[in-house]
C-alpha positions as CSV (number, residue, x, y, z in Angstrom):
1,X,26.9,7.5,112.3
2,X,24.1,5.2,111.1
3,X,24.6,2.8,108.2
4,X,22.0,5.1,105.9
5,X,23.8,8.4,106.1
6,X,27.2,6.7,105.6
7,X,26.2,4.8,102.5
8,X,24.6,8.2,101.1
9,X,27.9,9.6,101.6
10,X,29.9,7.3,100.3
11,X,27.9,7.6,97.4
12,X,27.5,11.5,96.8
13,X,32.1,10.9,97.3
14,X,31.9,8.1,94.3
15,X,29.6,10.5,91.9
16,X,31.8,13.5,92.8
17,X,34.8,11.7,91.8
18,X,33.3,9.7,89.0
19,X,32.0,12.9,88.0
20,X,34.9,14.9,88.1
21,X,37.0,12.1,86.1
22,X,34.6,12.9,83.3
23,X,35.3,16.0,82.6
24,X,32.6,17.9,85.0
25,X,35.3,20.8,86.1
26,X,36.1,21.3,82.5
27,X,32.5,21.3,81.7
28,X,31.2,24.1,84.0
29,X,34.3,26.1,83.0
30,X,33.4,25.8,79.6
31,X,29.8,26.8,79.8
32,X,31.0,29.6,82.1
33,X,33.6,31.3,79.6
34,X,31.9,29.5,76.1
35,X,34.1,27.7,73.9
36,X,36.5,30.1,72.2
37,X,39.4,29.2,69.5
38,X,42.0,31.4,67.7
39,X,42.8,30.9,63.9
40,X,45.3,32.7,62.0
41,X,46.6,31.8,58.1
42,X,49.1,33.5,56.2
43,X,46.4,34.6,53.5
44,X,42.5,35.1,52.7
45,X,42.6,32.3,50.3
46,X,44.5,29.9,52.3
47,X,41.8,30.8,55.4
48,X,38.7,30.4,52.9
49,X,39.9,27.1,52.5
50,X,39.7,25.9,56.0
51,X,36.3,24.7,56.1
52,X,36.3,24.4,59.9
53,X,37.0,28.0,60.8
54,X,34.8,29.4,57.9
55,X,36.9,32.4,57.3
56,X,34.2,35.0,55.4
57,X,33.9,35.3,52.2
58,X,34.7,38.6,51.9
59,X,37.9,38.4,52.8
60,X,40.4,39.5,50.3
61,X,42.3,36.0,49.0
62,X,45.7,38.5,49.2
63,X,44.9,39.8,52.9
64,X,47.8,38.9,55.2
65,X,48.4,38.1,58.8
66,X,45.1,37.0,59.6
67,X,44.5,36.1,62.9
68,X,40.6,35.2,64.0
69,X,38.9,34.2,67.5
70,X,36.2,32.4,67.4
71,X,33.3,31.2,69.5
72,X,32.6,27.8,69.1
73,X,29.3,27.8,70.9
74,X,27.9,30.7,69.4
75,X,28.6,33.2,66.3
76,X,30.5,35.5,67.9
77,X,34.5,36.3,66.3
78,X,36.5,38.8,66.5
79,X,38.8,39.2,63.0
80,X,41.9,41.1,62.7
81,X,44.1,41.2,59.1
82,X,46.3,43.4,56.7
83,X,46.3,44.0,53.2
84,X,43.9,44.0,50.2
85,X,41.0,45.9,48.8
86,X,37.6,45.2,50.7
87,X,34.9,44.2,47.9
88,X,31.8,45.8,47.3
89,X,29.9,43.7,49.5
90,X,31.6,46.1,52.0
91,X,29.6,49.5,52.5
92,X,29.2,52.3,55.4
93,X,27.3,51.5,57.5
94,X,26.6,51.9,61.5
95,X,29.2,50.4,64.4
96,X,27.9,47.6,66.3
97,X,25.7,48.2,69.0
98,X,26.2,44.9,70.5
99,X,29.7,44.8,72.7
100,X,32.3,42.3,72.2
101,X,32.2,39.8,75.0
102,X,35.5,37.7,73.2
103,X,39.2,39.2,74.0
104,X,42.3,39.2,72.3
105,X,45.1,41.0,72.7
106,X,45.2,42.6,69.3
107,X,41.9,43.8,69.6
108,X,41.4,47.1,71.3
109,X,38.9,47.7,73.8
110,X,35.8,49.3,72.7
111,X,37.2,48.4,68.9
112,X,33.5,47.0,67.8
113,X,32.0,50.5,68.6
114,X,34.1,52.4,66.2
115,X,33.3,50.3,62.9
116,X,32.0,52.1,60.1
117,X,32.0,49.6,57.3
118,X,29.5,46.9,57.0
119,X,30.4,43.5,55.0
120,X,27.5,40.9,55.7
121,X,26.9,40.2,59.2
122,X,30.3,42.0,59.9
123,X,31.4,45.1,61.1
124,X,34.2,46.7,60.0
125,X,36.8,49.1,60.6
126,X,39.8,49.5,58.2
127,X,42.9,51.4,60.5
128,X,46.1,52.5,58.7
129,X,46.7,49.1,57.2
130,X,45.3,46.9,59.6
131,X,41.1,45.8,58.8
132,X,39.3,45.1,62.3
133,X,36.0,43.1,61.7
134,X,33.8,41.9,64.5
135,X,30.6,39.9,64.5
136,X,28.2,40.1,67.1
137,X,26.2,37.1,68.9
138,X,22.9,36.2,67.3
139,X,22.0,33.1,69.1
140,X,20.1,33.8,72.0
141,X,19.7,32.1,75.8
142,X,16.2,31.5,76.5
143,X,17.5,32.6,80.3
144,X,18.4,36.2,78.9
């Protein structure tokens, strides 16, 4: 092997490793699946007042057992809570068009598509006691 190929290839090793000490494997898997957290509170007013999650306004302060996913690289979330009155804000209006790309296991499949309630940018279906709310991805790859 010549001294020109080996030096190239000790050089790709050293940026693949340097690389891959910085985070590169997390960072493809990131962009791949998009940055995704799940929030939950005890109550609406205790989530309205986590500025980081932004819990929607709408929200009853006295609804219970919220639990919310969230796409951190988008607008995408999925909500899921029990308890209180919906406000006015909150009309009929058409299910979501759009399908959810964002999982959880309290969400059912196909959920989005069965809304009938529309509260903002969110839609909503209130089942039994349990209010499912999705909210659809409005930011959109130039690559789409």
């Amino acid at each position: 092997m010549n001294t020109k190929s080996t030096a190239a290839i000790l050089a790709a090793a050293t940026a693949t490793v340097a690389l891959t000490g910085c985070g590169l494997k997390e960072g493809l898997t990131e962009k791949a699946n998009g940055h995704v957290k799940t929030v939950g509170y005890t109550t609406g007013a205790e989530g309205k007042r986590d500025k980081d999650a932004r819990l929607p306004e709408w929200v009853p302060d006295e609804a219970a057992s919220i639990t919310e996913v969230i796409r951190t690289t988008g607008s995408e979330r999925l909500l899921r809570f029990t308890g209180g009155n919906l406000p006015a804000i909150c009309a009929p209006g058409p299910a979501a068009t759009q399908a959810a790309t964002l999982v959880a296991h309290w969400w059912p499949k196909g959920q989005e598509s069965r809304t009938d309630k529309v509260c903002g940018e969110w839609h909503v279906l209130v089942q039994g006691g349990d209010v499912y709310a999705f909210k659809p991805e409005t930011l959109v790859s130039p690559r789409s």
